[in-house]
C-alpha positions as CSV (number, residue, x, y, z in Angstrom):
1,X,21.9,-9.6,-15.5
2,X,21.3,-5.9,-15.1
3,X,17.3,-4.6,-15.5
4,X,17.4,-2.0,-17.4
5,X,16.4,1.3,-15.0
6,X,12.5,2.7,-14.7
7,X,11.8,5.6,-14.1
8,X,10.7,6.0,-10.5
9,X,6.4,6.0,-9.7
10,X,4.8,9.0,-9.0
11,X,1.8,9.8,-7.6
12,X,0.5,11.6,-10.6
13,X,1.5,13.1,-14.0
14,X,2.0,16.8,-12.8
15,X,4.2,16.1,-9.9
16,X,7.0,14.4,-12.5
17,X,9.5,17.0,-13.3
18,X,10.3,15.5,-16.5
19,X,7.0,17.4,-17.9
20,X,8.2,21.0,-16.6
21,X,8.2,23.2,-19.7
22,X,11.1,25.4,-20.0
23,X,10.9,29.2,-19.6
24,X,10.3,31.6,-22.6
25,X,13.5,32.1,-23.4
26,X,14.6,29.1,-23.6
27,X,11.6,27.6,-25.4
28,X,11.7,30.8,-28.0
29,X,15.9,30.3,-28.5
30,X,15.6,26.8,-29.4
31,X,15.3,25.8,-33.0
32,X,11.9,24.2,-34.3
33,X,13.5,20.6,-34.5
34,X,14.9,21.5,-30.7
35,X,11.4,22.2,-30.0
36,X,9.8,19.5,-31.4
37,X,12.1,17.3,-29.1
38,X,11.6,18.9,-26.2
39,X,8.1,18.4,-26.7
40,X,8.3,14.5,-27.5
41,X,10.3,14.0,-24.2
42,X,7.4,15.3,-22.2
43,X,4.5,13.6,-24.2
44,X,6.5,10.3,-24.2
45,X,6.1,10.9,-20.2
46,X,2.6,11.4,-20.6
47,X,2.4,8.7,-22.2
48,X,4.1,6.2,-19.5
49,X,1.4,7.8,-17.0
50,X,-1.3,6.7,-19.6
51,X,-0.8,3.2,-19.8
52,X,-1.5,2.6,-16.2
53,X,-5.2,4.2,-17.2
54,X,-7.8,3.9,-18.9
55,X,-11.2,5.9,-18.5
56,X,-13.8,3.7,-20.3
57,X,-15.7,4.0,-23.6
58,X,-18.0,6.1,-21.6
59,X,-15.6,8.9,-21.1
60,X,-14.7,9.1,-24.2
61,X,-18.3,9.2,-25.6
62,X,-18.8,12.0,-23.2
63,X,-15.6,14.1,-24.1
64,X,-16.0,13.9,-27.5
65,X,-19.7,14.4,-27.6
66,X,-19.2,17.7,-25.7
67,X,-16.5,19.2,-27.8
68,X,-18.5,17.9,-31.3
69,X,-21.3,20.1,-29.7
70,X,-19.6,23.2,-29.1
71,X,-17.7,23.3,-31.9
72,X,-20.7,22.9,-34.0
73,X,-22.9,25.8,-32.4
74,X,-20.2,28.1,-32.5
75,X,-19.6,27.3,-36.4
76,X,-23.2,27.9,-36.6
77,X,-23.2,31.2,-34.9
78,X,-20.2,32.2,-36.9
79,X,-18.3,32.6,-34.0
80,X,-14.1,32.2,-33.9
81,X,-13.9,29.6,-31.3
82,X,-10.8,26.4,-31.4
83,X,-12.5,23.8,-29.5
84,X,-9.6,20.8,-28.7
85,X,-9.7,17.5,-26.7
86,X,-6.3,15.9,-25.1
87,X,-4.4,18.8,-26.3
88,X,-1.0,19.3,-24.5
89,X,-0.9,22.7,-23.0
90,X,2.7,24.3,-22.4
91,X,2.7,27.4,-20.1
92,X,6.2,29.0,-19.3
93,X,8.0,27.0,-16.2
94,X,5.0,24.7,-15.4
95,X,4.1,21.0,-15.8
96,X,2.5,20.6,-19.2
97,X,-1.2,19.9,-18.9
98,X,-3.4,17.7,-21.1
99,X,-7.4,18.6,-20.7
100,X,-9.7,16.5,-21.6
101,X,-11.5,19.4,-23.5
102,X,-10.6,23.1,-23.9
103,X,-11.8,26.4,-25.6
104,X,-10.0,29.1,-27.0
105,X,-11.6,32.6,-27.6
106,X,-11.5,34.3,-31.1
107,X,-9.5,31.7,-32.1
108,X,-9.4,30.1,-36.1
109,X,-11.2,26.7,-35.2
110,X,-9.6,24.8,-38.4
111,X,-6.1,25.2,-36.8
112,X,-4.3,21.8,-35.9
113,X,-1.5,22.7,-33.4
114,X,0.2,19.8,-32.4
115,X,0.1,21.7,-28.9
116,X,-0.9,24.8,-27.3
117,X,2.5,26.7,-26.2
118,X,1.6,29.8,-24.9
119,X,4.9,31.7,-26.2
120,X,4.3,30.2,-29.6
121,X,0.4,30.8,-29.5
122,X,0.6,34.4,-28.1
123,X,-2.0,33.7,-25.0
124,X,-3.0,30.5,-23.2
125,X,-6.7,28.6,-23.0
126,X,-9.7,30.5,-21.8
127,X,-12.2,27.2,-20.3
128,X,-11.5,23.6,-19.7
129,X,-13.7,20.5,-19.0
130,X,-12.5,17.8,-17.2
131,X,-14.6,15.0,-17.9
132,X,-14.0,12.3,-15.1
133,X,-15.0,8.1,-15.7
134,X,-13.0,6.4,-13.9
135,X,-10.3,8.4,-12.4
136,X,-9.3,10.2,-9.5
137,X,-11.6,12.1,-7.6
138,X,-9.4,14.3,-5.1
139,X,-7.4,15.2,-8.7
140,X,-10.6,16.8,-10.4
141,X,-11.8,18.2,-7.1
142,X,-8.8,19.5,-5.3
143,X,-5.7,19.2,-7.4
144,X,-7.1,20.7,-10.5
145,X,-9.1,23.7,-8.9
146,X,-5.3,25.0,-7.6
147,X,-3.3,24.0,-10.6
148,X,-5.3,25.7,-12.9
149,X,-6.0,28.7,-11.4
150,X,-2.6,29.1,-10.8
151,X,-2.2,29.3,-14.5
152,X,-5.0,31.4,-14.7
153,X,-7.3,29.7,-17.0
154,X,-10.3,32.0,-16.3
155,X,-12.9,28.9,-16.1
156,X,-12.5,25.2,-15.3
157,X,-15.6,22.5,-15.0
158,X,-15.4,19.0,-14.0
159,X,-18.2,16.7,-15.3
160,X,-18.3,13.3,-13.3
161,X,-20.0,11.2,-16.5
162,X,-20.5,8.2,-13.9
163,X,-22.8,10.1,-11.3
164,X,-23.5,12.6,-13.8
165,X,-22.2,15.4,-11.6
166,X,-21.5,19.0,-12.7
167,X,-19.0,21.3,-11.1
168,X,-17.5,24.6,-12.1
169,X,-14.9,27.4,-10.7
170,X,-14.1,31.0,-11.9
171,X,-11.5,33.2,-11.4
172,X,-13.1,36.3,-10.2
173,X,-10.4,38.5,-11.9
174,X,-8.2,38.1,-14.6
175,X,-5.3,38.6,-12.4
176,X,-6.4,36.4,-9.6
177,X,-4.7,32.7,-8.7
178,X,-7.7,31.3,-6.7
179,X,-11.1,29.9,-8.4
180,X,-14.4,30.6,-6.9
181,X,-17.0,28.1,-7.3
182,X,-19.8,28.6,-9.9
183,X,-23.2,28.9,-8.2
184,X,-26.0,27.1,-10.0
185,X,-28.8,29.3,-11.6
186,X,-31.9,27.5,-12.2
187,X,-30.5,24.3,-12.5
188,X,-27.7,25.2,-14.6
189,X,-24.0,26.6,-14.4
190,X,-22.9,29.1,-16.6
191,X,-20.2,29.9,-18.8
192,X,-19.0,33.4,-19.1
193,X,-16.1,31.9,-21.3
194,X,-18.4,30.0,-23.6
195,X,-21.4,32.3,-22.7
196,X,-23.7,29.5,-22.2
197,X,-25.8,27.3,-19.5
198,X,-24.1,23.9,-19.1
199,X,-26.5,21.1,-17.4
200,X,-26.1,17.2,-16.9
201,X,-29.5,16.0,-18.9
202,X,-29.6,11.8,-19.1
203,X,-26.0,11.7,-18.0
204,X,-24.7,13.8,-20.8
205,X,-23.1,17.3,-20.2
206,X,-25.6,19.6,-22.5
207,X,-25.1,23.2,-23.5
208,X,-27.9,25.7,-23.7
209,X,-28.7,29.4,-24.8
210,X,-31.2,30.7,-22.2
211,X,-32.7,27.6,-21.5
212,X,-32.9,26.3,-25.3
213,X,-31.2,23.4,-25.4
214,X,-28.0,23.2,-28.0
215,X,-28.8,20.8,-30.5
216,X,-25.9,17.6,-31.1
217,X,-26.0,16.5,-34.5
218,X,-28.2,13.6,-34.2
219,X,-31.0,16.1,-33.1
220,X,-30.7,18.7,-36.1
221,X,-31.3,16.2,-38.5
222,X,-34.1,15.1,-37.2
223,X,-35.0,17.9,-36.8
224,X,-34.1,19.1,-40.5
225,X,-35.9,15.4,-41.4
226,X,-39.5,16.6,-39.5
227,X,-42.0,18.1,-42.0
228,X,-42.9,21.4,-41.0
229,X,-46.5,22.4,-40.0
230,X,-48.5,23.8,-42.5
231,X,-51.5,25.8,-41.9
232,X,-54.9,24.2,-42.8
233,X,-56.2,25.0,-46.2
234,X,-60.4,25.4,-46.5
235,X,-61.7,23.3,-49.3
């Protein structure tokens, strides 16, 4: 009896060629159906990667917390700001990436790509998050800080939600290919993408707006719920 064939293990998603995204041309001459397909082959390898993992309840909690947050003060400053969690990002002739959580200047933030191609979208991301539970240290560390900044995404942080660890790198240019590290400020590390102060506080990765913390949701309606003071009144 012949097993049917698997494909062969790999160390980790980006080194599988099968996610390599075609060039420009190519992607731009194919038809929206050829598109679609091409991009279900390389999700469907992302997806043979992600049964092998799993990053917890706590990761998930964190991710989504974080993006619920941004995407909320930037609504409330009216600012144009697509805030996305395990979004496949296509750039031209690279291995598709999927952060955990990504930002996208001047951007409509009601948009619902069902990925981020740069020849389709016009530009590529500005910041990404990497929110690590579970997985591979040297990956968020080592392997990300080159392979982003070789697709010169101009910020990239990595939040290690376990030990509630906050690291960031910049490219110091827009034309550069090498990060440099963001140096802490205070006790905070800041965003020139997102133009705020990000800061591990009780294990969760909080955002704030010289010093003043960013309210989550939970906090504004208490907030909202609190009666306001009222001066005294003389009898």
């Amino acid at each position: 009896m012949t097993m049917p064939s698997r494909p062969p293990r790999i160390a980790r998603v980006w080194d599988d060629p099968r996610i390599v995204v075609p060039g420009d041309d190519v992607w731009m001459a194919m038809s929206p159906d050829e598109r679609d397909e091409a991009f279900e082959r390389i999700r469907a390898v992302f997806e043979e990667h992600r049964e092998a993992m799993s990053e917890g309840v706590r990761h998930f909690r964190r991710k989504s917390g974080a993006a619920a947050d941004l995407d909320a003060y930037y609504r409330r400053a009216g600012r144009r700001v697509f805030i996305a969690c395990e979004l496949a990002v296509l750039y031209p002739k690279e291995p598709a990436v999927v952060p955990d959580l990504l930002a996208v200047l001047e951007c409509d933030p009601d948009i619902e790509p069902e990925r981020w191609h740069v020849a389709e979208q016009g530009r590529g991301i500005d910041a990404v998050i990497e929110v690590r539970n579970l997985g591979k240290k040297h990956k968020d560390l080592v392997e990300n800080v080159v392979d982003y900044a070789r697709l010169k995404i101009p910020e990239y942080f990595s939040y290690d939600c376990r030990r509630g660890v906050l690291r960031g790198w910049r490219l110091p240019t827009p034309d550069a290919t090498t990060y440099q590290p963001v140096v802490p400020q205070r006790g905070y590390l800041y965003s020139k993408v997102l133009e705020l102060e990000m800061a591990v506080v009780e294990r969760r990765l909080r955002f704030f707006v010289n010093g003043s913390l960013v309210p989550d949701a939970a906090e504004l309606v208490a907030s909202a719920a609190s009666p306001s003071p009222r001066s005294s009144t003389r009898g």
